[in-house]
N, C-alpha and C positions, 0 to 999 in steps of 0.2 A: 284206572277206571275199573269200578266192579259192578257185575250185573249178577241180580238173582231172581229166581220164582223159588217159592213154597206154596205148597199146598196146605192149608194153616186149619181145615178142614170144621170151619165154622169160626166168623169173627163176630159173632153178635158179644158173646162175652168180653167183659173189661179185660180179667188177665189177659187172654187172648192179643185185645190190641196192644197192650201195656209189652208185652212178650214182641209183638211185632214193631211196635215201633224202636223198642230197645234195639232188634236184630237191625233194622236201620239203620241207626244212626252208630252204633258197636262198628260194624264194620263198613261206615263211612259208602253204603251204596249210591251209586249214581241210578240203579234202575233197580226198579222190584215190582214182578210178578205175585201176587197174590191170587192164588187160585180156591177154588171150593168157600167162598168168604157164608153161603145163605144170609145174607144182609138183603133184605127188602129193595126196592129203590127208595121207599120214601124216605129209609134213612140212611142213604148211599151216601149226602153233602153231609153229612154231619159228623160222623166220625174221620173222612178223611180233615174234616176242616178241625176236628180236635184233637187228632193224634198225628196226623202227619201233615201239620200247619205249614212246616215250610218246603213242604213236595206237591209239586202239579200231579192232578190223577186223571185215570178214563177206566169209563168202566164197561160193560158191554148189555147192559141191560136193553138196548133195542135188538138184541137178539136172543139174549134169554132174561128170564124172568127174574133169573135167581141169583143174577151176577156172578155169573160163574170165573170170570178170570177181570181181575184190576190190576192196572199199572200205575204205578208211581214213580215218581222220576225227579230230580233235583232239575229245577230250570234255570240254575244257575250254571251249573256244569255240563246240560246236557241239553241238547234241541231234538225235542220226538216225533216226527210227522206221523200222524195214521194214515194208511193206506190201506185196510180192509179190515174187518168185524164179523165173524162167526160167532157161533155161540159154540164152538170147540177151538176156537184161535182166534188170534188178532197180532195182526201183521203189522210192521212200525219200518220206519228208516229213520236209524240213529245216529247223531250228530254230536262228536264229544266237541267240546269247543276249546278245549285248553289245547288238545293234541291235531285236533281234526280229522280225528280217526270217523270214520263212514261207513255204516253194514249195516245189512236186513235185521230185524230180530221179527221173531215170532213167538209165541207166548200160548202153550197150550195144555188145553184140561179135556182131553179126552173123553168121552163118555164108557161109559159101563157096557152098553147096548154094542155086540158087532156091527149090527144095521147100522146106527147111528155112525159108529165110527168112520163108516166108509163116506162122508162128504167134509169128515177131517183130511182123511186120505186125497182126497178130489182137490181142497184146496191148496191144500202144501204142494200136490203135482203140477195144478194151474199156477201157483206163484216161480215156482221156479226159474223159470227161461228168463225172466224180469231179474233176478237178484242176483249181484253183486256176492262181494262175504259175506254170509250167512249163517245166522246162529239158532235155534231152535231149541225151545228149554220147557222144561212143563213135567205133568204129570198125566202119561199117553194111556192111562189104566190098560197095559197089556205088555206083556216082557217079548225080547226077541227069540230068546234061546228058552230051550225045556230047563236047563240049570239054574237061569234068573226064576227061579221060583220054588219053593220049597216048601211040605204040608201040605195039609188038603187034594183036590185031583190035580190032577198034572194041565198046565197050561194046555188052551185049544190050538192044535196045530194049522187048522185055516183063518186063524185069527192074527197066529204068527207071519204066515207067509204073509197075507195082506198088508203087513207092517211092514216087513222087509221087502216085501218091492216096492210101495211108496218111498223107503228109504233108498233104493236102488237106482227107482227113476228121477229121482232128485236128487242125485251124489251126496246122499249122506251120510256120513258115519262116526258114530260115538267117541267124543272127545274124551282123552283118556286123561283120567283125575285121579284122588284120591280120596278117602275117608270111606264111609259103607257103600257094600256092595250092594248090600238090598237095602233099598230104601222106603220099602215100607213094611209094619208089621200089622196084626193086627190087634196085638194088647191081650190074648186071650191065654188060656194054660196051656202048657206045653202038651199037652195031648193034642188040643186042637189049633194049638201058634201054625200063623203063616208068614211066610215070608216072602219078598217078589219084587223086582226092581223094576217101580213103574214109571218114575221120575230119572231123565235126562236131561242129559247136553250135546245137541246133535249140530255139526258141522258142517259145509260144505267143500268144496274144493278148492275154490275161489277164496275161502278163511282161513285154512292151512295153510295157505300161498303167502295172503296179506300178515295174517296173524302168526309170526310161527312160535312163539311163547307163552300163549295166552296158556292158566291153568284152571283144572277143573277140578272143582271139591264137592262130596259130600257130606254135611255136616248132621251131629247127632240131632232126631227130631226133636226134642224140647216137649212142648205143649201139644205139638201136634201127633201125629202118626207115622207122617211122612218128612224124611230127610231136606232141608234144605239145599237147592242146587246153587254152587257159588262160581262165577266166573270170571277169574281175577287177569286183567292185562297187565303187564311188566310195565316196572320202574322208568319212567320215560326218562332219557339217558340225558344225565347233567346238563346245562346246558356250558358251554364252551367260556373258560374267564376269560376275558377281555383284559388285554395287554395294560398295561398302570406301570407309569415313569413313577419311581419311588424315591424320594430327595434323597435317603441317606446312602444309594448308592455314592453318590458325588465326594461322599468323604473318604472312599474307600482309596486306598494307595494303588489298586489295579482300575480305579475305572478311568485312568487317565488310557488306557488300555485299546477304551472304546473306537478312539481316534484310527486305530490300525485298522478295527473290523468297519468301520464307513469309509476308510480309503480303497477297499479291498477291490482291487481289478473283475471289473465284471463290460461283459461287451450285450452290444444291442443297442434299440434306440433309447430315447432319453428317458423316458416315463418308465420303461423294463428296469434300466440302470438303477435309474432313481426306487424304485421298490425293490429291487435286489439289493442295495444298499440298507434299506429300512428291515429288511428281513436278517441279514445277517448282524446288524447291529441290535435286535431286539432278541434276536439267539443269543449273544455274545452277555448280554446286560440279565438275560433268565438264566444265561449258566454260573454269572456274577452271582446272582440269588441264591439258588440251588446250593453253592458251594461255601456260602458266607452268612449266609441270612436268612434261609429256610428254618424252620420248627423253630423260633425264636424263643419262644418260653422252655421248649425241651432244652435248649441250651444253656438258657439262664439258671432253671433248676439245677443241670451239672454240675456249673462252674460254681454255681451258689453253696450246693452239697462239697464238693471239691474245696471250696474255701474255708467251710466252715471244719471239715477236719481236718485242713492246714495248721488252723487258727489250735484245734485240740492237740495236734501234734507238736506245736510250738510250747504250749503247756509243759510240757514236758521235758523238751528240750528247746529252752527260750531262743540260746545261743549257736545252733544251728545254721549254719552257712546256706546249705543246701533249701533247707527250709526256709528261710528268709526271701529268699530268689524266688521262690515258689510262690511264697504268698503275696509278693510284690506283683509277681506276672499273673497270678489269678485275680488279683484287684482291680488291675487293670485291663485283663481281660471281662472281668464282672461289669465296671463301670462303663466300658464300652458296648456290652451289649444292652445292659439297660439305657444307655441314651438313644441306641437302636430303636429301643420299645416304647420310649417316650416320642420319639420324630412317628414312628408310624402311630400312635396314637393322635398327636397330634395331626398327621395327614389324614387320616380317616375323620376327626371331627369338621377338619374344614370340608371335606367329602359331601359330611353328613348339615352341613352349615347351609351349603350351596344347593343339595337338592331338596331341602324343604324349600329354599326361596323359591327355585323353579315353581316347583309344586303349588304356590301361591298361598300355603297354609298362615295360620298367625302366631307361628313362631319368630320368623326373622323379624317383622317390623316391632312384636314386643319386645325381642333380644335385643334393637338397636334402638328404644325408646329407653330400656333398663340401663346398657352402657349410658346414654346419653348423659344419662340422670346421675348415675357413679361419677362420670366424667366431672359436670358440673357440680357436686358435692364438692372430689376431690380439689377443686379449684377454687372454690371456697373458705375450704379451709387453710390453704394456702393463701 
């Protein structure tokens, strides 16, 4: 799962969208924050309906004019509830459905104005005591430290504190990432360049706990000004294969073997018994594998390569004793394991035979109207 905001800092422009939906669908987002868009409302349904046609959005135009932060979201991967609407945040509980991972997110675009700022402040304090994991990403236009910032005058220090105690009273604290440090510039000459990291990813305590892997990126701005913030959750872990009785074990000279490990003494009542039996003879039958019939094609290339400069060596010296035995025993080892790879081929097409029938698709009853039809030729002609 990844989640992002950018402040893309005016989408009226094509390239613009063209730029923003590319960042989309590139890195396969499940949520995107779009902040500072100045899109109108009247033309708020039209672009999301033209550029990002297969993402559910919301935008916040009943609280400001100017649409100041949009979400987008795949509603195929993800289930969004809204829960509150400022016109400096908007608060969500997010629901991934493949994993069923569950936490707050918040989505904010700060204002310019100290004054203002302060009922940003007011509502990330008031949400608190209510959330669960908690993520909070945006663009808070104001750094914490005097070093987040560089050029021009030196950040206001009672603008800072105000920031860091709302961080404080709602255990937050900046999710350590990678990519740039400051994340925004301002495009101008190096006499007058500024630099200032006004874009985060702010955590809870409760997310640290739940989430302990997630990571945090800053990515170069592109079109815009300001860095994109990316939030990327770990590889959700394989899921576990499912045990498969394999026929060509059965030709094997040890799997007669099997018989020892399902006799194997084990005490308790009958149903323990009987699973300790299943358990030890399905160890017995994967260390069978492991030892015999694992990486099968790495083995066939061996013996393949190994015969074929048997076969060059024999060239040479036709009548060779040593070599004759050699290339007897690697033929026979060759054609052994390719009828290996022929049995699990054919065990996987019957696999693959059986759960389209399930599936109720119209393959199986064309495939068995096709035989039917070969059948009755064949009989024909005979």
């Amino acid at each position: 799962m990844i989640i992002s905001s950018w402040n893309i800092r005016g989408l009226n422009k094509l390239v613009k969208q063209m730029e923003v939906n590319k960042f989309l669908t590139q890195n396969k987002l499940d949520i995107l924050g779009i902040l500072e868009t100045r899109v109108k409302e009247n033309k708020s349904q039209r672009i999301p309906r033209n550029k990002f046609r297969d993402y559910s959005s919301f935008c916040n135009y009943s609280k400001h004019y100017n649409g100041r932060i949009w979400l987008v979201w795949n509603s195929s991967t993800t289930r969004v509830t809204m829960l509150q609407v400022h016109a400096q945040v908007l608060h969500f509980h997010v629901h991934h459905l493949a994993t069923g991972r569950a936490f707050y997110l918040s989505v904010v675009y700060g204002s310019n104005c100290p004054v203002k700022r302060a009922s940003l402040w007011d509502s990330l304090t008031a949400m608190a005591p209510q959330a669960g994991p908690w993520v909070v990403m945006g663009d808070f236009n104001i750094v914490r430290y005097s070093h987040e910032k560089i050029g021009n005058l030196p950040a206001h220090l009672p603008d800072m504190l105000d920031f860091n105690n709302c961080l404080s009273s709602c255990g937050f604290d900046d999710m350590q990432g990678t990519g740039n440090d400051f994340t925004w510039f301002n495009k101008q000459d190096p006499s007058t360049r500024v630099y200032s990291k006004l874009d985060r990813i702010l955590v809870n305590g409760d997310w640290l706990l739940t989430f302990t892997q997630t990571a945090a990126q800053f990515l170069p701005p592109g079109v815009s000004d300001h860095c994109p913030a990316l939030l990327t959750f770990p590889g959700d872990p394989a899921p576990k294969k499912q045990f498969k009785f394999l026929d060509y074990w059965i030709d094997h000279p040890d799997f007669n073997q099997v018989a020892a490990a399902w006799s194997s003494r084990v005490t308790g009542n009958s149903m323990f018994r009987f699973m300790a039996k299943l358990k030890n003879t399905r160890a017995y039958l994967k260390q069978l594998h492991a030892v015999h019939f694992s990486n099968i094609n790495d083995r066939i290339d061996k013996v393949r390569a190994e015969l074929n400069q048997c076969f060059n060596d024999l060239q040479l010296n036709p009548l060779s004793e040593e070599l004759i035995i050699k290339e007897k025993e690697l033929s026979l080892d060759f054609w052994k394991l390719k009828n290996v790879e022929a049995k699990i081929l054919i065990q996987r097409a019957k696999i693959h035979d059986i759960k389209l029938n399930d599936a109720g698709s119209k393959f199986y009853p064309q495939r068995l109207r096709r035989d039917s039809r070969v059948s009755s030729l064949e009989k024909s002609r005979t």
